[in-house]
C-alpha positions in Angstrom: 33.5 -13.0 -27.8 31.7 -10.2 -27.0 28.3 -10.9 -24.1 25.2 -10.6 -25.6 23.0 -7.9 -23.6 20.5 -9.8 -20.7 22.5 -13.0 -21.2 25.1 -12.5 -18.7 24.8 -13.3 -15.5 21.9 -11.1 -13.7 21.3 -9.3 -16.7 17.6 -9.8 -16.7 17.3 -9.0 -13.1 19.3 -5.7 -13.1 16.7 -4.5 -15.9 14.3 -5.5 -14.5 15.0 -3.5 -11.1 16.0 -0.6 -13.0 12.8 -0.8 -14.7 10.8 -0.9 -11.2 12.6 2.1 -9.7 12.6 3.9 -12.9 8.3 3.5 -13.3 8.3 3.7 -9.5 10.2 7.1 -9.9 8.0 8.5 -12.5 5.2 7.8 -11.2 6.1 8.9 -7.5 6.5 12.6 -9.5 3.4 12.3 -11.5 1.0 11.4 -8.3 2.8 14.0 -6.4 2.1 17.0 -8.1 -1.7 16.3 -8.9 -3.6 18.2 -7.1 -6.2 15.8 -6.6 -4.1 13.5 -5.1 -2.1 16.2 -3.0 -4.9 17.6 -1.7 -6.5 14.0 -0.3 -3.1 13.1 1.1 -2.7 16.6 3.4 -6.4 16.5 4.0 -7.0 12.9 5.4 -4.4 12.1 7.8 -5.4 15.5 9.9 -8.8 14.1 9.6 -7.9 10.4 10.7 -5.5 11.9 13.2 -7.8 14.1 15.1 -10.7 11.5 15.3 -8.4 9.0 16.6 -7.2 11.1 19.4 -10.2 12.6 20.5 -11.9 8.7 21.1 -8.6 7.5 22.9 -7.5 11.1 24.8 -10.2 10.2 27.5 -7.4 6.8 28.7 -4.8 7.5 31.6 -2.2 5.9 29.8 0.1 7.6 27.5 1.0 4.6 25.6 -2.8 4.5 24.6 -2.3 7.9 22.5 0.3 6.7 21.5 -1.4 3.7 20.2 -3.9 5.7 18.4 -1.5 7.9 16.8 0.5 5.1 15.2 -3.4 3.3 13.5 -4.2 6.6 12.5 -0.7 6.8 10.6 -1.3 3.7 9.2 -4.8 4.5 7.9 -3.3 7.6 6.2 -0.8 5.5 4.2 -3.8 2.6 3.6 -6.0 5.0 2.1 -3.6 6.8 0.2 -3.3 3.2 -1.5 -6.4 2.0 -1.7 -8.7 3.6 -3.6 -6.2 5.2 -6.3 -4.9 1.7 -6.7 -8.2 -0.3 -7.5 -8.5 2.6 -10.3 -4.8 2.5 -11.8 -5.4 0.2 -14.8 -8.7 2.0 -15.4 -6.8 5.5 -15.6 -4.6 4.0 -18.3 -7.2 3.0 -20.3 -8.8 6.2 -19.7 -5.8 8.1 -20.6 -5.8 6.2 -23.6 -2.4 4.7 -22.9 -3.0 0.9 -21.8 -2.9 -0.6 -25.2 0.6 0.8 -25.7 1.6 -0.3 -22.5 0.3 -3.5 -22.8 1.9 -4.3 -26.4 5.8 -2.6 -24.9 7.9 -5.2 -24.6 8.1 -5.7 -20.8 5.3 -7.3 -18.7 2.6 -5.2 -17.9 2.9 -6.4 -14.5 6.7 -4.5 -14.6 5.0 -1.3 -15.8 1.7 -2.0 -13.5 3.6 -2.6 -10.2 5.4 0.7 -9.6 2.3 2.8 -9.8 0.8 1.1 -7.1 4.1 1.4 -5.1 4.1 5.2 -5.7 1.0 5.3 -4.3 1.7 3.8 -0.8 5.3 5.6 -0.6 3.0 8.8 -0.8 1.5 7.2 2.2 4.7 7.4 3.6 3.8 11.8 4.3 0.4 10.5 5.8 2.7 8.3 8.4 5.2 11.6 9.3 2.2 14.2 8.8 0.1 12.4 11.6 2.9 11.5 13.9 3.5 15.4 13.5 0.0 16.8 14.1 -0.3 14.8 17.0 2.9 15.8 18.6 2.2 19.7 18.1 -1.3 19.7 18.7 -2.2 17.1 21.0 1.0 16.9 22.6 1.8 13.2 22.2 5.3 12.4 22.2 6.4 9.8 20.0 8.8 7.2 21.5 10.5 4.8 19.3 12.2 1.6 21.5 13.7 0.0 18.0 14.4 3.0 15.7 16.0 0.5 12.8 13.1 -2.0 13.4 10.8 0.7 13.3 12.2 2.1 9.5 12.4 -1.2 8.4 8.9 -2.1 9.7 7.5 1.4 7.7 9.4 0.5 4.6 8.2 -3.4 4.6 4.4 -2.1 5.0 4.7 0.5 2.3 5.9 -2.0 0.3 3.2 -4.7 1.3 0.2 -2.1 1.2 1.8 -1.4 -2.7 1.8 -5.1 -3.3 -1.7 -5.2 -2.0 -2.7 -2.5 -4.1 -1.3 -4.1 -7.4 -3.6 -7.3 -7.0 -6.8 -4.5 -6.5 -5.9 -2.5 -9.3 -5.3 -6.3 -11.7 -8.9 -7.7 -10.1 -11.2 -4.6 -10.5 -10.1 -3.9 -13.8 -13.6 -5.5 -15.1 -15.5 -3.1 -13.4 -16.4 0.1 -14.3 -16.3 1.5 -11.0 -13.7 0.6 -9.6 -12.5 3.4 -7.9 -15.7 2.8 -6.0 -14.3 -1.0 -5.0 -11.3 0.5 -4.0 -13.1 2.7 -1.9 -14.9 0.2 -0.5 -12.0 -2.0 0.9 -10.5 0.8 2.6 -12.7 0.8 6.0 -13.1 -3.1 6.6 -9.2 -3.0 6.7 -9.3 -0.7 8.9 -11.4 -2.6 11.2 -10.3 -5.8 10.9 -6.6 -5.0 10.1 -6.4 -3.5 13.7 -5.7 -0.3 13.1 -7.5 1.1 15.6 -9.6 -1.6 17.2 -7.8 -4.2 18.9 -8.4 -7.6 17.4 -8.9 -9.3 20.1 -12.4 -7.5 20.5 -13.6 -8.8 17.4 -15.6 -11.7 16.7 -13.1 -15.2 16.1 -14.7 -15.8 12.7 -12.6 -12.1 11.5 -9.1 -13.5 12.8 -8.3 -15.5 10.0 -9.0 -13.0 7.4 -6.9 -10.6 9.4 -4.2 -12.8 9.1 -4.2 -13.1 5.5 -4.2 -9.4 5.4 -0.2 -8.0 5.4 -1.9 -4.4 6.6 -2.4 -6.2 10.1 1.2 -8.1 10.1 2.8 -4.5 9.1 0.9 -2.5 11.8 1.7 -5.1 14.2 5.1 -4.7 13.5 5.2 -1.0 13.3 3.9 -1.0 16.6 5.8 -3.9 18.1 8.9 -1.4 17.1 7.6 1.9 18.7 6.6 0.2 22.3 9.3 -2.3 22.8 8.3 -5.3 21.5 9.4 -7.3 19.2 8.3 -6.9 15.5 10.4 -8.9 13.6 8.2 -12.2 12.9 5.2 -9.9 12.0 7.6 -7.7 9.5 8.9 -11.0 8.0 4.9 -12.2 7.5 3.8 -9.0 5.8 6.4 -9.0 3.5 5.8 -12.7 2.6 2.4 -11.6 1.9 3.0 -9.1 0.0 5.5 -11.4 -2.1 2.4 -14.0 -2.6 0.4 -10.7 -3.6 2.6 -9.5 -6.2 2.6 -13.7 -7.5 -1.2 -13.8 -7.7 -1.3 -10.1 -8.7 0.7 -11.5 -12.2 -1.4 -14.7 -12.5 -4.4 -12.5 -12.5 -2.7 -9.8 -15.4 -2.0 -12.6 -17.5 -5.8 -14.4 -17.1 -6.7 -11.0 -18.0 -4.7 -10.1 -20.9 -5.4 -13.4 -22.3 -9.0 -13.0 -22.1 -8.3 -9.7 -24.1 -6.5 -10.5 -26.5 -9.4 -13.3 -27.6 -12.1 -11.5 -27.9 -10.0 -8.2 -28.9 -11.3 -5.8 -26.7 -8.9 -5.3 -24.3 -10.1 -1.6 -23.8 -13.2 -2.5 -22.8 -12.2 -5.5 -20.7 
């Protein structure tokens, strides 16, 4: 007897992972040839890079440029996420698309997911683009102890910072602005994610929310890999979180679409 299609073992998962890299793979295109976006991604990580070396160039220690050029990286990949991410459901509905995508027979969340991981592997060019424009022009040189921990650190915090971006885009959708939210989250994860301040200068009452953060688990690890240390307990930690993102993120999507479909106005929800 012949298997029925998604009944065989795996069958739902392997569509479901071709339907993530697919949507991840359109999008990816899409956001890289607007030239909104394009022109925000080459602009900001010069920006972030060159501020963050002219407050740490004035230390002795080479490992503190170094230090700085590895938050500024990761600041280039946040904000490349951040605000586009808290807007993505709103662009849908603005592109008058999100009705048919909600009503396709996939979960939202499926369809939702990938554009907020396209957004923070664009982040992925803010990461090299730094590294680069520090290297050249401020002549840092960029020493990597654990080059496989260090990839796999990049690739877990992309995929966090996406995760991350998901539940923003899911919770905003209710307000009009919010782009603007977006916006608004991307310095106090900066700060408190430790990007470029060291948490241990903040006040105690900011640790734990720094901790629930995977932006602070992700840098951690990214820098754990480039100095020597060891980075594999903060990579396993961001990527949990960003598994318990995505998890909320659909709890959310569903409270939403529910509320919705009741009062049949999911375009203006």
């Amino acid at each position: 007897m012949p298997r029925v299609l998604g009944r065989e073992p795996g069958g739902q998962g392997v569509r479901t992972l071709r339907l993530l890299a697919f949507g991840w793979y359109f999008q990816f295109k899409t956001i890289s040839r607007s030239p909104f976006e394009g022109f925000g991604q080459v602009l900001w990580p010069l920006f972030f890079a060159t501020v963050a070396f002219l407050m740490f160039r004035a230390g002795s220690d080479p490992k503190t440029l170094l230090y700085a050029s590895l938050g500024a990286a990761v600041m280039g990949m946040w904000s490349a996420t951040s605000t586009t991410a808290g807007n993505a459901m709103q662009r849908e509905r603005w592109h008058g698309t999100l009705e048919a995508l909600v009503a396709s027979p996939p979960h939202f969340s499926l369809i939702l997911l990938p554009i907020t991981l396209a957004m923070s592997t664009i982040g992925i060019y803010c990461l090299v683009a730094t590294l680069l424009f520090g290297r050249f022009l401020f002549g840092i040189e960029l020493t990597v102890e654990h080059p496989v921990a260090f990839g796999l650190s990049v690739v877990g915090t992309v995929l966090s910072f996406g995760a991350l971006g998901f539940l923003f885009a899911v919770s905003f959708v209710r307000f009009r602005a919010a782009w603007a939210l977006g916006n608004l989250f991307e310095y106090p994860v900066w700060l408190i994610g430790g990007f470029l301040v060291p948490l241990a200068l903040l006040p105690s009452w900011v640790h734990p929310i720094s901790w629930a953060l995977a932006p602070t688990w992700g840098m951690n690890a990214i820098r754990q890999s480039a100095l020597g240390g060891s980075p594999l307990d903060d990579l396993a930690i961001c990527v949990g979180l960003g598994v318990g993102y995505v998890a909320l993120g659909v709890l959310v999507t569903e409270r939403v679409l529910r509320a919705a479909r009741l009062s049949g106005s999911l375009s203006l929800t």
